[in-house]
MDAnalysis code that builds the backbone (N, CA, C; Angstrom):
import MDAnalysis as mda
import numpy as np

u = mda.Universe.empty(663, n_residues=221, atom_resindex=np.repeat(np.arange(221), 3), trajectory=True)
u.add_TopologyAttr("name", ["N", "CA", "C"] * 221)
u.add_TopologyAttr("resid", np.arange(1, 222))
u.add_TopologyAttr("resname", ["UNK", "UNK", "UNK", "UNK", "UNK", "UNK", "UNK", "UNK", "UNK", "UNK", "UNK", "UNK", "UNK", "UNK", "UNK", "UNK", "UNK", "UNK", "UNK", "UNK", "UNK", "UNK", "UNK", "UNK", "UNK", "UNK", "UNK", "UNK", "UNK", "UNK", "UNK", "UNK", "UNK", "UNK", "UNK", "UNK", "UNK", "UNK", "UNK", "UNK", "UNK", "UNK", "UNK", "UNK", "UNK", "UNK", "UNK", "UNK", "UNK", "UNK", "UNK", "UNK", "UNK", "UNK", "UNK", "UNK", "UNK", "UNK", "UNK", "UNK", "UNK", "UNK", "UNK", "UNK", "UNK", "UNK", "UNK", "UNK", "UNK", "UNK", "UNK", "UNK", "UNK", "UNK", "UNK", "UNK", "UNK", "UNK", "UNK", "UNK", "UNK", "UNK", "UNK", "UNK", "UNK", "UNK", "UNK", "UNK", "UNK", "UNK", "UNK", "UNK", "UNK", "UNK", "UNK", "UNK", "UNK", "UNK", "UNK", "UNK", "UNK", "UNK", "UNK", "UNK", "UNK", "UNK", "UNK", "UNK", "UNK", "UNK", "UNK", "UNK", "UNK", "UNK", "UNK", "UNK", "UNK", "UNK", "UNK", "UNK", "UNK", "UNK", "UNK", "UNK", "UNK", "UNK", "UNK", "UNK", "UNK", "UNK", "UNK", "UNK", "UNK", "UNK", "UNK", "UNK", "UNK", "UNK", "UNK", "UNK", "UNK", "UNK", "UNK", "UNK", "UNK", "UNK", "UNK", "UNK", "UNK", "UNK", "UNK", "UNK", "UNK", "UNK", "UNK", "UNK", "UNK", "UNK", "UNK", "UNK", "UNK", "UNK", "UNK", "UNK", "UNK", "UNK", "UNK", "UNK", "UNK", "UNK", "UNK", "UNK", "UNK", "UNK", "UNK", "UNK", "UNK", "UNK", "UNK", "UNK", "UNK", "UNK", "UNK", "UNK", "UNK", "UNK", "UNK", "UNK", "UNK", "UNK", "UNK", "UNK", "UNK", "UNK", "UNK", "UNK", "UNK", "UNK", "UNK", "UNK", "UNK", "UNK", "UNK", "UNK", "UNK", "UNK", "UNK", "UNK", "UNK", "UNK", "UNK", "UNK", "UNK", "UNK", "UNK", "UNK", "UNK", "UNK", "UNK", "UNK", "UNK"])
u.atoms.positions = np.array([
    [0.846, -1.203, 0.000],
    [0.000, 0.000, 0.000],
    [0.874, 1.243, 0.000],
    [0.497, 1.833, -0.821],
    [1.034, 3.626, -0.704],
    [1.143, 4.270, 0.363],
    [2.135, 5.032, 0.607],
    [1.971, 6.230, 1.854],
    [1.458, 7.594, 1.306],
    [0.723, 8.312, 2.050],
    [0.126, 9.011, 1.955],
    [0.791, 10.107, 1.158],
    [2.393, 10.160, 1.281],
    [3.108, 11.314, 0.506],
    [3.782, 10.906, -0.755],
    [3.639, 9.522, -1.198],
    [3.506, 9.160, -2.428],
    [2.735, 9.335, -4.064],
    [1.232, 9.595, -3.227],
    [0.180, 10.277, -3.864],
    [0.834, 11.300, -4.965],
    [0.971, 12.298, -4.152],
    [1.520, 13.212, -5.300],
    [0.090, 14.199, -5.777],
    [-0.944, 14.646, -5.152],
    [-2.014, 14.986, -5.187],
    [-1.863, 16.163, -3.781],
    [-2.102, 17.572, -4.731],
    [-2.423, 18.579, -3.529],
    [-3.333, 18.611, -2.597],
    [-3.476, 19.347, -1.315],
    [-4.752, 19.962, -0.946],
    [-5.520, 21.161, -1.870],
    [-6.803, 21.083, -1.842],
    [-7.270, 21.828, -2.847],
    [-8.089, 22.649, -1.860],
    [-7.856, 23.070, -0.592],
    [-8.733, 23.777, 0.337],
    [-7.708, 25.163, 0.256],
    [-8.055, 26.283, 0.105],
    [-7.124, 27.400, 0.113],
    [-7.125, 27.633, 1.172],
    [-7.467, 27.428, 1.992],
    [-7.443, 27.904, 3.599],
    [-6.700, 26.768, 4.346],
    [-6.150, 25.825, 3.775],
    [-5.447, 24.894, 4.439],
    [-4.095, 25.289, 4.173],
    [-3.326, 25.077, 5.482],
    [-1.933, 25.647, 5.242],
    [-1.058, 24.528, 4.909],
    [-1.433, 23.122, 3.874],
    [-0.920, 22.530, 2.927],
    [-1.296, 23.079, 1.412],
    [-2.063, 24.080, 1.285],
    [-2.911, 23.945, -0.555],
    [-1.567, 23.913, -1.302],
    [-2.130, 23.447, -2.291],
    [-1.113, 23.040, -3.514],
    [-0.052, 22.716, -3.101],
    [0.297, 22.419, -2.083],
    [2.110, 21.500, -1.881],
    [1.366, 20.182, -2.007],
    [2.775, 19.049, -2.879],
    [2.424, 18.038, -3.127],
    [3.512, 17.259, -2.020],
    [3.617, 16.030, -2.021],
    [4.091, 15.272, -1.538],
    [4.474, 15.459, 0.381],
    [3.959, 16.005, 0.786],
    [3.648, 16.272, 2.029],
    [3.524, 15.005, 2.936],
    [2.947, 14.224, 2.878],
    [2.454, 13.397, 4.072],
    [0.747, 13.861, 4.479],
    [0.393, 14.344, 3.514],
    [-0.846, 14.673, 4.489],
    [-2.240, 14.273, 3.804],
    [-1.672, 13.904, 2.277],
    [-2.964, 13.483, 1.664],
    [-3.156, 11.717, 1.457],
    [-4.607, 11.074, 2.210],
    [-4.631, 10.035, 1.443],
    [-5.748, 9.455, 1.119],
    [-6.000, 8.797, 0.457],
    [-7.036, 8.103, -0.703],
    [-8.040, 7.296, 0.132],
    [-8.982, 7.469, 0.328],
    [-9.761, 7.290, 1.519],
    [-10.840, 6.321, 0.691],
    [-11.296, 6.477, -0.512],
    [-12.706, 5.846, -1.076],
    [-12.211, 6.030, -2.843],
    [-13.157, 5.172, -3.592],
    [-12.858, 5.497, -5.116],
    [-14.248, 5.165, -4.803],
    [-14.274, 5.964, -6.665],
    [-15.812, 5.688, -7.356],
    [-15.398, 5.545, -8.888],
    [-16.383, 5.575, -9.736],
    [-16.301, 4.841, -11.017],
    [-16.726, 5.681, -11.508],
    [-16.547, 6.675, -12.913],
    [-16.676, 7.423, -13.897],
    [-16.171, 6.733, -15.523],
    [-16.990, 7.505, -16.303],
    [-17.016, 7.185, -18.294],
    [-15.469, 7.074, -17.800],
    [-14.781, 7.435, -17.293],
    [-13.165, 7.830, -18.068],
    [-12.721, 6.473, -16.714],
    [-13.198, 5.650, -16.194],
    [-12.517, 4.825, -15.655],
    [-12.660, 5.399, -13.645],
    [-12.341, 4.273, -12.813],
    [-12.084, 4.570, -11.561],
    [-10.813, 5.561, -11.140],
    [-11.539, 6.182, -10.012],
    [-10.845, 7.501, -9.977],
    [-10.632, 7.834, -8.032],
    [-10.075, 8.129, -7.925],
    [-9.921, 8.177, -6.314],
    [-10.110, 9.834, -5.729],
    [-10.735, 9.830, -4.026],
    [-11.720, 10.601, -3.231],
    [-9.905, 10.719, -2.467],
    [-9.253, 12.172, -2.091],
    [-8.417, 11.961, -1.356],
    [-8.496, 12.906, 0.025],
    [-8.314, 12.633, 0.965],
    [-8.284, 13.539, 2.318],
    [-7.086, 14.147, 3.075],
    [-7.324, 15.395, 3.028],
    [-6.010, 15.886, 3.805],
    [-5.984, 15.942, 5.375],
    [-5.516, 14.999, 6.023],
    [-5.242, 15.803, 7.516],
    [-4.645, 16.817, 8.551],
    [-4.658, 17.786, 7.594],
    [-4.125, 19.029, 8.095],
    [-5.725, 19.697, 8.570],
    [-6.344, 19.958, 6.925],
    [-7.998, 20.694, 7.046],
    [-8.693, 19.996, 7.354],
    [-8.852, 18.074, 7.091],
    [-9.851, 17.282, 7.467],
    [-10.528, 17.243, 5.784],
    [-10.064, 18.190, 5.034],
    [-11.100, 18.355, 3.787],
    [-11.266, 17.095, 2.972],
    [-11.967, 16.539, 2.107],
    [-12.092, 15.830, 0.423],
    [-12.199, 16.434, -0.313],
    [-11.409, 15.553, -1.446],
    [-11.272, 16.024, -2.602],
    [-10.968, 15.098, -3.955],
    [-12.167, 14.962, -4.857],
    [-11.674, 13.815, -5.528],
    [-10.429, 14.391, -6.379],
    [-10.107, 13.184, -7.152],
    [-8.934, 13.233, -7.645],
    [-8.790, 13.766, -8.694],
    [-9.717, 14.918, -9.800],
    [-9.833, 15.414, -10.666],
    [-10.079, 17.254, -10.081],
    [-10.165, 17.258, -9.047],
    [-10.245, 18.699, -8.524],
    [-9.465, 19.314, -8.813],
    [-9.401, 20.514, -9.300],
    [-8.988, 21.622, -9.747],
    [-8.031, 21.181, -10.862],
    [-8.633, 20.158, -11.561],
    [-8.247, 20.532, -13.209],
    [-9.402, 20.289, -14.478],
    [-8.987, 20.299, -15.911],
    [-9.943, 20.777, -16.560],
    [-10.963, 19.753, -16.465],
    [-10.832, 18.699, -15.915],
    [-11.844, 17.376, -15.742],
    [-12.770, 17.156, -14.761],
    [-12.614, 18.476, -13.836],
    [-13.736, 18.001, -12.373],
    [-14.878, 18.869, -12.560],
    [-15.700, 17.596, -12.417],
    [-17.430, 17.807, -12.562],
    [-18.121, 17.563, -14.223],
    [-17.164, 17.151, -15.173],
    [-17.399, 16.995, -16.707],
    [-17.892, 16.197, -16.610],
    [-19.113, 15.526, -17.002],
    [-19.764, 14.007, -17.470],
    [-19.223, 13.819, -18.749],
    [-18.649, 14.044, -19.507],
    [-18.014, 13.567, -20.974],
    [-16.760, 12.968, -20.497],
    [-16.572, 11.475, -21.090],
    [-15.103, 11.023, -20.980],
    [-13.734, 11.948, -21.652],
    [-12.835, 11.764, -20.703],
    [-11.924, 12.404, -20.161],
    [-10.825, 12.735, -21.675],
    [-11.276, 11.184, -22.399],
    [-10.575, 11.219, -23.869],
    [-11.079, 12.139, -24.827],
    [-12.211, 11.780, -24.803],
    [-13.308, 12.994, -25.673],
    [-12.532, 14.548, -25.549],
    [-12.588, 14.480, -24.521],
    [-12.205, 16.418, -24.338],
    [-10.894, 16.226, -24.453],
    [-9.911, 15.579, -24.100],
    [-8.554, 15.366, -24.769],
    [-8.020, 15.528, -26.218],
    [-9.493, 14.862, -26.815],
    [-8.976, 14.592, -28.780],
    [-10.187, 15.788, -29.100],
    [-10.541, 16.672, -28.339],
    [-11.270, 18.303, -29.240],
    [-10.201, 18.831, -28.831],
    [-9.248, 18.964, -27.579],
    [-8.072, 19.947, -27.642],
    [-7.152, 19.615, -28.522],
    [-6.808, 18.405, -28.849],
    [-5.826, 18.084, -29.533],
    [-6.227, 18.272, -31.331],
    [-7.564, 18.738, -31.314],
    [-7.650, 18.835, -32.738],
    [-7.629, 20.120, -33.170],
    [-7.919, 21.051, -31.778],
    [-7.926, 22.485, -31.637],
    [-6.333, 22.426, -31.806],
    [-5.799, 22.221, -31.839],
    [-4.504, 22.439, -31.805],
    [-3.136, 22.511, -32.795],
    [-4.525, 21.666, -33.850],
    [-3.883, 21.387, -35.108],
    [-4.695, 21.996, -36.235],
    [-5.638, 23.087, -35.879],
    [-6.481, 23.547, -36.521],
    [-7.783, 23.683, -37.165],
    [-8.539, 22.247, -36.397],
    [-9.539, 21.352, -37.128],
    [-10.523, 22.452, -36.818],
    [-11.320, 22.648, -37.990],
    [-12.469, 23.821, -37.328],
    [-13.833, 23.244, -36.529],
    [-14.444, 24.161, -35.882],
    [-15.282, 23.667, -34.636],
    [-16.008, 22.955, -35.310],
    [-17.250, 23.273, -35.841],
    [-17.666, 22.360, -36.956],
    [-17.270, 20.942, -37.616],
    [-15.628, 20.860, -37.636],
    [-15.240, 19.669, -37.746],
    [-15.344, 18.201, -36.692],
    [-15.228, 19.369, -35.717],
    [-14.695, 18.918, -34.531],
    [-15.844, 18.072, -33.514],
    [-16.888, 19.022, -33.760],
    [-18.315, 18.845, -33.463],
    [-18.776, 17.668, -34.116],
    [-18.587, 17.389, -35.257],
    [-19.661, 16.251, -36.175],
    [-18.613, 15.080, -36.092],
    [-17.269, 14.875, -35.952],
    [-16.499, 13.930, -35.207],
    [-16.791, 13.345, -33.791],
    [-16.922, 14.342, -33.156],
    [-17.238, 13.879, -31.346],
    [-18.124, 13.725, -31.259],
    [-19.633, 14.319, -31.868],
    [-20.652, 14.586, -31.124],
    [-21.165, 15.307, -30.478],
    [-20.699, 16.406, -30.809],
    [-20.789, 17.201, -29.596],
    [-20.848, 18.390, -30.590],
    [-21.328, 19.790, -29.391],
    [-22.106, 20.606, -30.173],
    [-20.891, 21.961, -30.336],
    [-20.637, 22.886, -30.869],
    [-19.294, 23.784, -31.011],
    [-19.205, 24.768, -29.897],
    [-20.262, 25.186, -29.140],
    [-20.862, 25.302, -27.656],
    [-19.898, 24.484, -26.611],
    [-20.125, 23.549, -26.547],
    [-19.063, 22.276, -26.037],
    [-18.061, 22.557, -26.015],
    [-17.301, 22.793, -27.336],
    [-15.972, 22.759, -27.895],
    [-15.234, 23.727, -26.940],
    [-16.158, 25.061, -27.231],
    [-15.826, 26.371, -26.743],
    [-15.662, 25.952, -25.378],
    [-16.695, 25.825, -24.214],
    [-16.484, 25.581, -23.164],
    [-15.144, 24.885, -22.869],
    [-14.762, 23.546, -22.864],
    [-13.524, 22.391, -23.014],
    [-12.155, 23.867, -23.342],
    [-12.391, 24.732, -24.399],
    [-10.919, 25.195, -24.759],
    [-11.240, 26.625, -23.551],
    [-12.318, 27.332, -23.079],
    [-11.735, 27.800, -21.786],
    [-11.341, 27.662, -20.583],
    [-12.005, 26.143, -20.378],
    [-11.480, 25.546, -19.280],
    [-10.056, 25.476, -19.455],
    [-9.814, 24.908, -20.102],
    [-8.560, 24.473, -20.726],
    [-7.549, 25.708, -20.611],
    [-7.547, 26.802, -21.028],
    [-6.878, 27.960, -21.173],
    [-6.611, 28.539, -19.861],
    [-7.936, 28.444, -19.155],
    [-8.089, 29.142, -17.547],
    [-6.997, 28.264, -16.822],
    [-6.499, 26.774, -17.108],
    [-6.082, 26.380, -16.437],
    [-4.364, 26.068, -16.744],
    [-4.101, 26.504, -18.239],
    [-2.871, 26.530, -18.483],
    [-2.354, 28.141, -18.116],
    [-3.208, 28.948, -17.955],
    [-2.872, 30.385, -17.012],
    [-2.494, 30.325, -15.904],
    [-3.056, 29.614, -15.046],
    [-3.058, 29.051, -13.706],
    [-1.333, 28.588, -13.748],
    [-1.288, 27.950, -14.481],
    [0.173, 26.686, -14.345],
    [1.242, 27.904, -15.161],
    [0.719, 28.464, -15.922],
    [2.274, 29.623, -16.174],
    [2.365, 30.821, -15.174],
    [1.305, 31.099, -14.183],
    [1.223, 31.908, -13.405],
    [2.259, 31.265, -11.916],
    [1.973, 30.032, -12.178],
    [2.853, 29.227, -10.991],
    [4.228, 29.030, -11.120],
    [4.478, 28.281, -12.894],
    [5.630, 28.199, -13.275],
    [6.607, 29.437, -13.594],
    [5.687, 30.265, -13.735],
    [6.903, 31.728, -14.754],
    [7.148, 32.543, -13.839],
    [8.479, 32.456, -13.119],
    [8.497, 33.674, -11.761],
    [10.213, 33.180, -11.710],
    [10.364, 34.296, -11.195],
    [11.878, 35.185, -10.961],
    [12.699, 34.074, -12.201],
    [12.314, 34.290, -13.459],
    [13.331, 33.149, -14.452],
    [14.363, 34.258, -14.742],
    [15.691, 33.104, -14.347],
    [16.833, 33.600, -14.901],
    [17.340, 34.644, -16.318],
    [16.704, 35.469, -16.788],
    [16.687, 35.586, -18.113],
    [17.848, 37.139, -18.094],
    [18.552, 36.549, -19.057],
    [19.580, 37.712, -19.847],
    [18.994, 38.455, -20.990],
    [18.007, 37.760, -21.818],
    [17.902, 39.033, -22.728],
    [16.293, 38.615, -23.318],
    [15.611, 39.305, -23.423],
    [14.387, 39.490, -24.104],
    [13.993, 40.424, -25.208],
    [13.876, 39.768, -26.121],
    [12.891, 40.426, -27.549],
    [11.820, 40.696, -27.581],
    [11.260, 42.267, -27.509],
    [10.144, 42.503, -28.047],
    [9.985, 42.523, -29.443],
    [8.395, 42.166, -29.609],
    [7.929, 42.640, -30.713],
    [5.920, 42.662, -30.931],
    [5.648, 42.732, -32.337],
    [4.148, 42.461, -32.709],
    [4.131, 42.750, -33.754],
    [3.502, 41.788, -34.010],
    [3.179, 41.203, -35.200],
    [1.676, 41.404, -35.602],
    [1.592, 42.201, -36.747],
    [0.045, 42.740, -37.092],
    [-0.866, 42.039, -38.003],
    [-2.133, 42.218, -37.528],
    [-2.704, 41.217, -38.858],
    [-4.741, 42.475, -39.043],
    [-5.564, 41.664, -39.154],
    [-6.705, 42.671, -40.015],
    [-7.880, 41.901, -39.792],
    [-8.930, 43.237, -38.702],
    [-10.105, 42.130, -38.009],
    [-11.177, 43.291, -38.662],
    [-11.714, 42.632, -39.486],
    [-13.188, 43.518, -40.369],
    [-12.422, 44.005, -42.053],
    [-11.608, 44.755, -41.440],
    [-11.387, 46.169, -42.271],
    [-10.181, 45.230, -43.194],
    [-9.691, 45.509, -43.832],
    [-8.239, 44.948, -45.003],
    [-7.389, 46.101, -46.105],
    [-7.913, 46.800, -45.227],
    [-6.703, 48.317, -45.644],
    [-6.549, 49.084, -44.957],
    [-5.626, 49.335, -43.502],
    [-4.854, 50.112, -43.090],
    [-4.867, 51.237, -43.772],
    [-4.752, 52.367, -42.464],
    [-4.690, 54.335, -42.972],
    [-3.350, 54.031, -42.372],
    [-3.167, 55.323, -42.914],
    [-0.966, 55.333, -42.349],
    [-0.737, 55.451, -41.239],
    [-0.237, 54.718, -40.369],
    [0.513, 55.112, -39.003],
    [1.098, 56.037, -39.102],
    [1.255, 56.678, -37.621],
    [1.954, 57.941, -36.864],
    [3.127, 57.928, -37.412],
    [3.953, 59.057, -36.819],
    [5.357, 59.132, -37.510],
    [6.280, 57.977, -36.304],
    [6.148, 57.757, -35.449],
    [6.435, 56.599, -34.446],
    [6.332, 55.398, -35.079],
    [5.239, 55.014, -35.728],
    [5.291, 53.871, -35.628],
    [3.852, 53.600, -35.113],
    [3.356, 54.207, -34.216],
    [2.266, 53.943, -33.814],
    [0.890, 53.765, -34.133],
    [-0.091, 53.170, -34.166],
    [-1.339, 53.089, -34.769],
    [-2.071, 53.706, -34.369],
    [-3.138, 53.870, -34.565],
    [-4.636, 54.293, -34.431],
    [-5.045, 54.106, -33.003],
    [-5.910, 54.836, -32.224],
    [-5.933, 54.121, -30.917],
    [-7.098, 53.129, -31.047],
    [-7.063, 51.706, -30.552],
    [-7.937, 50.369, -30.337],
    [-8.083, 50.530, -31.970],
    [-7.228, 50.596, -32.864],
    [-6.827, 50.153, -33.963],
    [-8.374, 50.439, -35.032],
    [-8.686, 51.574, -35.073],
    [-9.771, 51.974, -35.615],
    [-9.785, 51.813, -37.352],
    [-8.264, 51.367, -37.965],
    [-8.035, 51.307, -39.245],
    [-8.373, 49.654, -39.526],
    [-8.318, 48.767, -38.585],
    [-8.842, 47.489, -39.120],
    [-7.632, 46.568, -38.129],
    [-6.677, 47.444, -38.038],
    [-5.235, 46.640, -37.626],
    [-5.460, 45.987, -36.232],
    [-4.837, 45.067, -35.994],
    [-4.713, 44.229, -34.254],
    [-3.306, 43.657, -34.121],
    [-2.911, 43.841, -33.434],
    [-1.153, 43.868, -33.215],
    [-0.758, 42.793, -32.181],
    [-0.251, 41.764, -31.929],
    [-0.002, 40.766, -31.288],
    [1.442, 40.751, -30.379],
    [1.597, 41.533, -29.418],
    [2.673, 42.172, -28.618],
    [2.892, 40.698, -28.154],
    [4.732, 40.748, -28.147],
    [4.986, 39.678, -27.279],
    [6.411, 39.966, -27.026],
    [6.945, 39.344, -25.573],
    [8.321, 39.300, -25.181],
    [8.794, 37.658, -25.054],
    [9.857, 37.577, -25.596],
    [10.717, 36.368, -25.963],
    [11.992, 36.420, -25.264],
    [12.051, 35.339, -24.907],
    [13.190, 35.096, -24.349],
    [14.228, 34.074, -25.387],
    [14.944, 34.245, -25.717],
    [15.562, 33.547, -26.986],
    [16.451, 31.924, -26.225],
    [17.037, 32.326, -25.284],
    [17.826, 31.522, -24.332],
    [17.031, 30.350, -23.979],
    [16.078, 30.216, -23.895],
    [15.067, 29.332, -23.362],
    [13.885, 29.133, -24.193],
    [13.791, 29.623, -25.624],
    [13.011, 29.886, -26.583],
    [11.205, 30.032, -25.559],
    [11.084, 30.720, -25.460],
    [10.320, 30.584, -24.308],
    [9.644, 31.913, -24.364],
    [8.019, 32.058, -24.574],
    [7.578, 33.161, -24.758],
    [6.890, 33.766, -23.216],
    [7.632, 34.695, -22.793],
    [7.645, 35.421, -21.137],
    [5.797, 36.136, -21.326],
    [5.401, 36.678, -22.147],
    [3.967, 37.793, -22.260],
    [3.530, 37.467, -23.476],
    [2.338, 37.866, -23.854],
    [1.387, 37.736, -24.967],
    [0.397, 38.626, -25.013],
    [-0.528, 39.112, -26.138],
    [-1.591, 39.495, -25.597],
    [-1.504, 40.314, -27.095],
    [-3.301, 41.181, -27.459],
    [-3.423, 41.185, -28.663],
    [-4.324, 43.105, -28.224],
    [-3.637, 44.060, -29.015],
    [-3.824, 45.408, -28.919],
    [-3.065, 46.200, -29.566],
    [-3.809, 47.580, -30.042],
    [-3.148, 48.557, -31.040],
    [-1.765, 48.652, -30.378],
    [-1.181, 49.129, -31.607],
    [0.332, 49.694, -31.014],
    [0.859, 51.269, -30.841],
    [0.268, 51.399, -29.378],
    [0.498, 52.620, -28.877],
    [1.166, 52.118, -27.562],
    [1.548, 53.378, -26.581],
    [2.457, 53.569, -25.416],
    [1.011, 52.738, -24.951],
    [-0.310, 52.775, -24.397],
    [-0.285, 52.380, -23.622],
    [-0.641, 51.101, -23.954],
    [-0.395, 50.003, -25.047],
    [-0.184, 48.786, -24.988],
    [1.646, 47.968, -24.588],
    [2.327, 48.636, -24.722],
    [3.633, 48.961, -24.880],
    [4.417, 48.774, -23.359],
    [3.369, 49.286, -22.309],
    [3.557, 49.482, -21.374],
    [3.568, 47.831, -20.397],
    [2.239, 47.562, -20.789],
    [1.507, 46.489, -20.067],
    [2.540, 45.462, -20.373],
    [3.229, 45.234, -21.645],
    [3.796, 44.336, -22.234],
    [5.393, 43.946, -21.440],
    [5.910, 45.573, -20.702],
    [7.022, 45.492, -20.386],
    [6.767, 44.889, -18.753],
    [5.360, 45.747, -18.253],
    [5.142, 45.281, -16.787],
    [5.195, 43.224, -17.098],
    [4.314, 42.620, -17.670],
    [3.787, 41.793, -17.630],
    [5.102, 40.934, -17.682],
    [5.928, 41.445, -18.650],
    [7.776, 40.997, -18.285],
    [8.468, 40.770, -17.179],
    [8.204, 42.026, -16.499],
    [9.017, 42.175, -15.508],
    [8.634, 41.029, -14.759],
    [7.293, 41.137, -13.910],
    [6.857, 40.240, -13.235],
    [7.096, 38.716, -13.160],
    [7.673, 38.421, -14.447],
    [8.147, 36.532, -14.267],
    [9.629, 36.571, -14.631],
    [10.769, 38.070, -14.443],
    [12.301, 37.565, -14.923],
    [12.798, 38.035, -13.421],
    [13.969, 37.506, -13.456],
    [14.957, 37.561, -12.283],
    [15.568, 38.904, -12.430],
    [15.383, 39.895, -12.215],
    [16.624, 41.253, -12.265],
    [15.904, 41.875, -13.367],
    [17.027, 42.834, -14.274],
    [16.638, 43.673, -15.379],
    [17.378, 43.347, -16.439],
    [16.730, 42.171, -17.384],
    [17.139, 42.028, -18.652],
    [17.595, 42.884, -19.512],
    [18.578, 42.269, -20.725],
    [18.678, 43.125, -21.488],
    [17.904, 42.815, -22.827],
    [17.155, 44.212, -22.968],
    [16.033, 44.205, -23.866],
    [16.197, 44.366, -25.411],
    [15.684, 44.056, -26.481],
    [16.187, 43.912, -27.901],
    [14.642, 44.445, -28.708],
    [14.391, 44.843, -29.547],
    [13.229, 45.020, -30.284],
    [13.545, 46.345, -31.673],
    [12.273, 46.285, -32.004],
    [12.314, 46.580, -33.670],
    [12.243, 48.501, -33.752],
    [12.944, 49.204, -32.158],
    [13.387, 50.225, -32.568],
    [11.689, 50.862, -32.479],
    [10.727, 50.512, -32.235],
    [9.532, 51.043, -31.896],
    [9.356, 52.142, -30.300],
    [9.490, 53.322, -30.839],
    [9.616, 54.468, -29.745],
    [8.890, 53.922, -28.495],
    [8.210, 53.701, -28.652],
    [7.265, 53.812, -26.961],
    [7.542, 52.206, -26.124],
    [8.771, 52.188, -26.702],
    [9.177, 50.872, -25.898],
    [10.386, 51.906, -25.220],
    [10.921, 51.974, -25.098],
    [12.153, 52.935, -24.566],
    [11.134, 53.881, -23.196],
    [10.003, 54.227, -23.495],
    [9.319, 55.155, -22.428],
    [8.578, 54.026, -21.683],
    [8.181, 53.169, -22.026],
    [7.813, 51.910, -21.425],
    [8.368, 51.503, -20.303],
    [10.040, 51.206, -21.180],
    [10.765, 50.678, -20.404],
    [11.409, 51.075, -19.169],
    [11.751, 52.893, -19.321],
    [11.716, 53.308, -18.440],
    [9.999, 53.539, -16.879],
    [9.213, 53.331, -17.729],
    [8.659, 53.696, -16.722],
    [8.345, 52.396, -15.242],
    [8.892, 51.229, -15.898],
    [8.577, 49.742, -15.248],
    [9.934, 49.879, -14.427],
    [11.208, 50.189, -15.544],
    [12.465, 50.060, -14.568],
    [13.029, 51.007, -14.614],
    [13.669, 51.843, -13.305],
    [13.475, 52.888, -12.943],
    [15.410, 52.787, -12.750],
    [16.193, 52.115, -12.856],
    [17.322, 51.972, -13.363],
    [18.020, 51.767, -14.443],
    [18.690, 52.764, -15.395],
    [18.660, 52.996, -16.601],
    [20.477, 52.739, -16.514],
    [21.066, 51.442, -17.566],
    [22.213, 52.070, -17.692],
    [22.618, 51.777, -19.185],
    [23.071, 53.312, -19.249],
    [23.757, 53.221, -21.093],
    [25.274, 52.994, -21.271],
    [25.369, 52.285, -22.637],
    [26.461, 51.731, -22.634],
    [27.218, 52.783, -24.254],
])
């Protein structure tokens, strides 16, 4: 029989002063029950006294659809299959689909919010990359560089910081290209690197005022 710190299964009580540490000693498997996706185990912490089955707090707790099903719509989402496709394959309605890929998203946020903090990083690349939502002809940008504000010409700009060392994308996120998208992009940086990187990008002005305004130690070389 297993010991209880073998499990490898958190507390899922936030008020317990085990949540989310694994291998503790404090969780163990008290009862199973039977679900579409196979037997599944009820685990108890003795710190809070709490239960918690064994699918709690990920994209699978409380779903009545087997566990594979929603596995092979992400995995087709992934390779591009359109909802519609995806729908008359599974069974399932594009409603469905949608639901499964925010769960899904809410919970790979969760896990880069846990994983991405104080990373070692020496140098990061900005940039964004533009593309065309309604409209398919762009009016001229500013003398900056800058667009339209909330991109009133058709344009949507896909800001992101890269870490090249670790090929590893640090921020994301989709907005005109002005200072105050520019901004968010450098905060949202800061927050998961170790110290003050050295920064690289395509020479776009309102990254330099950005940058100063997040890091407040400037040195020129």
């Amino acid at each position: 029989m297993r010991k209880p710190k073998d499990w490898g299964h958190p507390c899922s009580n936030p008020d317990c002063s085990h949540y989310r540490l694994i291998n503790r000693g404090n969780m163990s498997a008290i009862a199973t029950y039977l679900t579409q996706s196979g037997k599944r185990r009820i685990f108890r912490c003795s710190k809070c006294e709490g239960t918690f089955s064994e699918t709690r707090d990920t994209v699978f707790f409380d779903l009545r659809t087997p566990e594979e099903k929603v596995r092979m719509a992400l995995k087709m989402l992934l390779v591009k299959v359109a909802l519609t496709a995806i729908g008359v394959v599974l069974g399932v309605t594009e409603e469905t689909v949608l639901a499964w890929l925010r769960r899904a998203a809410q919970k790979a946020q969760e896990i880069n919010a846990h994983l991405l903090r104080d990373l070692p990083i020496t140098q990061v690349q900005l940039d964004a990359m533009w593309s065309f939502i309604r409209r398919k002809q762009a009016q001229q940008a500013g003398s900056d560089g800058a667009s339209m504000e909330w991109s009133e010409d058709g344009r949507q700009w896909v800001w992101s910081s890269f870490a090249p060392e670790f090929r590893l994308i640090l921020a994301a996120f989709v907005g005109p290209r002005t200072f105050d998208r520019a901004l968010p992009l450098i905060q949202m940086t800061a927050a998961v690197v170790l110290g003050v990187p050295c920064f690289f990008s395509d020479g776009f002005s309102c990254y330099l005022s950005a940058l100063i305004g997040v890091h407040t130690r400037i040195v020129s070389f």
